[in-house]
N, C-alpha and C positions, 0 to 999 in steps of 0.2 A: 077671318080670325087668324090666329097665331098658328092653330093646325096645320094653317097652309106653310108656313115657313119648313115644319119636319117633314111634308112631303117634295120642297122645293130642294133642300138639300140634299135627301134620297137619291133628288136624281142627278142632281150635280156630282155624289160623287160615283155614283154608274155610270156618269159622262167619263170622268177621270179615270176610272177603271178600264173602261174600254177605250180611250182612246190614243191611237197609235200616235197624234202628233204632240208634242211636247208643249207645242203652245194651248193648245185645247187643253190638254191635261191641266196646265197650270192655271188656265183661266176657269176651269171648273170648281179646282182647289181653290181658287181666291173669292168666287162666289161661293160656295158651300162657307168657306168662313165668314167672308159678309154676310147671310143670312140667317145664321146660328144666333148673330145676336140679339134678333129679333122672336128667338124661342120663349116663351114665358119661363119666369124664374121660379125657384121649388114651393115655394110659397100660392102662388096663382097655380098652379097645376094641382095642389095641395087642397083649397079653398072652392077650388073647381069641381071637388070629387075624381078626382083623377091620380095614377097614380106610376111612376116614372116607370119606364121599362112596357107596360100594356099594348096593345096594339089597340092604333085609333083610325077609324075610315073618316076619311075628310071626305065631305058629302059634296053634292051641285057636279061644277062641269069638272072638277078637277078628279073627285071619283075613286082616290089612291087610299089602300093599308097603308101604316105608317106608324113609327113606336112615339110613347109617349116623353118626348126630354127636356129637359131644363138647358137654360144659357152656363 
């Protein structure tokens, strides 16, 4: 599902945040923006019963809190 993209970005930019090398840094910013656009738009999260800002647990192996956002 698209859940997994708010938790994939989470940690991309935890990677960014903590990381000392400037290329890591930049390449976790340039994923975390590649995969935002892959977030559902306010419409689908809307029609979903959902509702922006929430916290959502993305279930199975991946297992993450995670807020609920639009592209």
């Amino acid at each position: 599902t698209k859940a997994a993209y708010w938790a994939a970005v989470d940690k991309f930019q935890q990677a960014a945040a903590v990381a000392a090398d400037p290329a890591v840094k930049e390449r976790a910013i340039q994923l975390a923006v590649t995969y935002r656009q892959y977030f559902p738009n306010g419409e689908e999260i809307f029609f979903n019963g959902f509702t922006q800002g929430e916290t959502y647990r993305v279930q199975c192996w991946i297992n993450e809190t995670t807020a609920i956002r639009a592209k």
